[in-house]
TORMI-859401 format. One line per 4 residues: their letters; for each residue x, y, z of C-alpha. Coordinates in pm, 1 decimal, padded with zeros to 6 digits, always signed. Example, Ala and Ser with C-alpha at 12.3 -4.5 7.8 and 13.67 -1.06 7.14 Angstrom:
! TORMI-859401
AS) +01230.0/-00450.0/+00780.0; +01367.0/-00106.0/+00714.0
This chain:
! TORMI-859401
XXXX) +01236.7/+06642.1/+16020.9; +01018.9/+06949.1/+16026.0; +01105.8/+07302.7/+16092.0; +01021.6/+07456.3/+16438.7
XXXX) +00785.0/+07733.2/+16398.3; +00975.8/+08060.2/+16303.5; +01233.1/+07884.4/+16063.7; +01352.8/+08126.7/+15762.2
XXXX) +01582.6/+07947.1/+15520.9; +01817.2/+08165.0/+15292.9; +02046.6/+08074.0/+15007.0; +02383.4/+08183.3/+14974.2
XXXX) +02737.1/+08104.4/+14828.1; +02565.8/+07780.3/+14710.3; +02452.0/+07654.7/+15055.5; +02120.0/+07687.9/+15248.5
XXXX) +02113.4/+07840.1/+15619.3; +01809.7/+07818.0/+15833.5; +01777.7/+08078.7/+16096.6; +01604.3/+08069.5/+16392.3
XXXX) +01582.1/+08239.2/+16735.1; +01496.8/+08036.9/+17073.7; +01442.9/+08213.2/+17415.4; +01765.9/+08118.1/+17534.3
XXXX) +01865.8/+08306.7/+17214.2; +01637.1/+08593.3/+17310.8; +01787.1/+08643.6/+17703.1; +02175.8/+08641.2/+17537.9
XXXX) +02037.7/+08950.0/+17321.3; +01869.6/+09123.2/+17638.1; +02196.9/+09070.1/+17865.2; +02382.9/+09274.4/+17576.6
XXXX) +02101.2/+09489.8/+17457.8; +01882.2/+09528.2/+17713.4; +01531.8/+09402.6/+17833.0; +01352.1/+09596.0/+17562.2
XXXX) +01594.7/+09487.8/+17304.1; +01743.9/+09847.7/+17255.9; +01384.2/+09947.4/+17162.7; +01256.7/+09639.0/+16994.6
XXXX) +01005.4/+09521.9/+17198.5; +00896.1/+09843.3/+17340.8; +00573.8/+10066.3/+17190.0; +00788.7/+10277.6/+17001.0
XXXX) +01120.7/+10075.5/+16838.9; +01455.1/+10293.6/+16721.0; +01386.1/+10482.7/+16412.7; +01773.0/+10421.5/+16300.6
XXXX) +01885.9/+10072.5/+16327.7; +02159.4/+09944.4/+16470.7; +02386.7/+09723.4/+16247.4; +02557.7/+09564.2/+16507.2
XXXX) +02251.8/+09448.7/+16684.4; +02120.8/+09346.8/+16342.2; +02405.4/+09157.1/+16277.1; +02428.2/+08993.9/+16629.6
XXXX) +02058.5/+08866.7/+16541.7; +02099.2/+08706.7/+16253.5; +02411.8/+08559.5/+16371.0; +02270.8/+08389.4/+16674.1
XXXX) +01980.6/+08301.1/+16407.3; +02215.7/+08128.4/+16194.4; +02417.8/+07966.1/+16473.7; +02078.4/+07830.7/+16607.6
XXXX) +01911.9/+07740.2/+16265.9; +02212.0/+07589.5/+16108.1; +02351.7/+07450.6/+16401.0; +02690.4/+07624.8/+16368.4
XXXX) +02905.7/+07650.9/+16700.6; +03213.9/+07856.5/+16581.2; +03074.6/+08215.5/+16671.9; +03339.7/+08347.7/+16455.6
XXXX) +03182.3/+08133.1/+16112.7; +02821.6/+08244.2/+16226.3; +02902.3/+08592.7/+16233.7; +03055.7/+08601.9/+15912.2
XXXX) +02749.0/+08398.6/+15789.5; +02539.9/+08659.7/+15895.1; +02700.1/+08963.4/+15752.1; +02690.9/+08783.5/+15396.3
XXXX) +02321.3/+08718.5/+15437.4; +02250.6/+09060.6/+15553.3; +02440.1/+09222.7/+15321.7; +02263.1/+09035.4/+15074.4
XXXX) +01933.9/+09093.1/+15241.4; +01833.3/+09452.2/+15422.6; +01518.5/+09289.9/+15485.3; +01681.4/+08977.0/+15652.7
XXXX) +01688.6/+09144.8/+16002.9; +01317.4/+09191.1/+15976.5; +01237.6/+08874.5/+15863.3; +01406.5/+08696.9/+16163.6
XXXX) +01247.9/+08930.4/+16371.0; +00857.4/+08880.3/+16287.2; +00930.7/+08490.8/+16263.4; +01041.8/+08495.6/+16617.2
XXXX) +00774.9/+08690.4/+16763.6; +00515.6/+08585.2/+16495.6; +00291.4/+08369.5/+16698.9; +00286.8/+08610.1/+16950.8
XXXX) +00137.8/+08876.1/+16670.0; -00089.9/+08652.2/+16604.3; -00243.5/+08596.8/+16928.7; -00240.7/+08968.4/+16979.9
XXXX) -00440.2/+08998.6/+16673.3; -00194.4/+09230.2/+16513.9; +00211.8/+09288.4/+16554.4; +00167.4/+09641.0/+16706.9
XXXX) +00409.6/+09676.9/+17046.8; +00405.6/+09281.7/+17085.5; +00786.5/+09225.7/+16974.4; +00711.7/+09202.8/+16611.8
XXXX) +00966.1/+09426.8/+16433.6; +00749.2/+09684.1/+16184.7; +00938.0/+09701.8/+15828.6; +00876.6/+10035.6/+15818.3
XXXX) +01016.6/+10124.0/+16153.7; +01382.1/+10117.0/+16128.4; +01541.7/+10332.8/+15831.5; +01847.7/+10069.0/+15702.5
C-alpha cells in the first residue's frame, strides 16, 4: 500500500515509524494550542520553540503514521525520535503543510514551519 502524501518514515531502536498528521490531527493541536498553532501558522512563528508542543506533534504523528493507540507508547516514541532528531519537528511540519507550500508557490506564512525560525 502506498504512503498518503506527507508520510516521513524514521528508524529507531531497530524499528521503522511513519509519521503523519491528518486534519483531525491538526484541530486536536488547535483545541490545545490554539487556532494559529501557538504561532505556527501565523506570518511571524515563535522564535523559541516549544518542546512540549514539539513533542505533542510528533507524537500524534507517530500515533497516526504507525497506527499506535496507547497515547502513553506514542509519546514515548516521539521523545526518542526527537531526541534523536532536532530537525524531526520540522520535518513533520513542512510534510503536513507541504502541498499547501506548493500551491502558494513558496512556504512563507502558509503553515509551513521555516527551519530557521525556531531556535531548538
Amino acid at each position: 500500500m502506498a504512503d498518503v502524501t506527507g508520510t516521513l518514515h524514521r528508524e529507531f531502536g531497530g524499528k521503522t515509524y511513519a509519521l503523519r498528521l491528518t486534519m483531525r490531527d491538526i484541530a486536536t493541536l488547535q483545541g490545545d494550542y490554539g487556532d494559529d498553532l501557538g504561532g505556527w501558522l501565523s506570518e511571524t512563528p515563535p522564535r523559541i520553540l516549544n518542546f512540549g508542543f514539539a513533542v505533542d506533534v510528533i507524537s500524534l504523528a507517530v500515533s497516526r503514521g504507525s497506527k499506535i493507540a496507547e497515547r502513553r507508547e506514542a509519546d514515548e516514541i516521539a521523545d526518542e525520535l526527537f531526541t534523536a532528531d532536532r530537525e524531526l519537528f520540522t520535518a513533520v511540519m513542512s510534510a503536513t503543510f507541504a502541498s499547501e507550500a506548493a500551491a502558494n508557490g513558496d512556504a512563507s506564512g502558509n503553515g509551513a514551519a521555516p527551519a530557521d525560525q525556531a531556535q531548538v
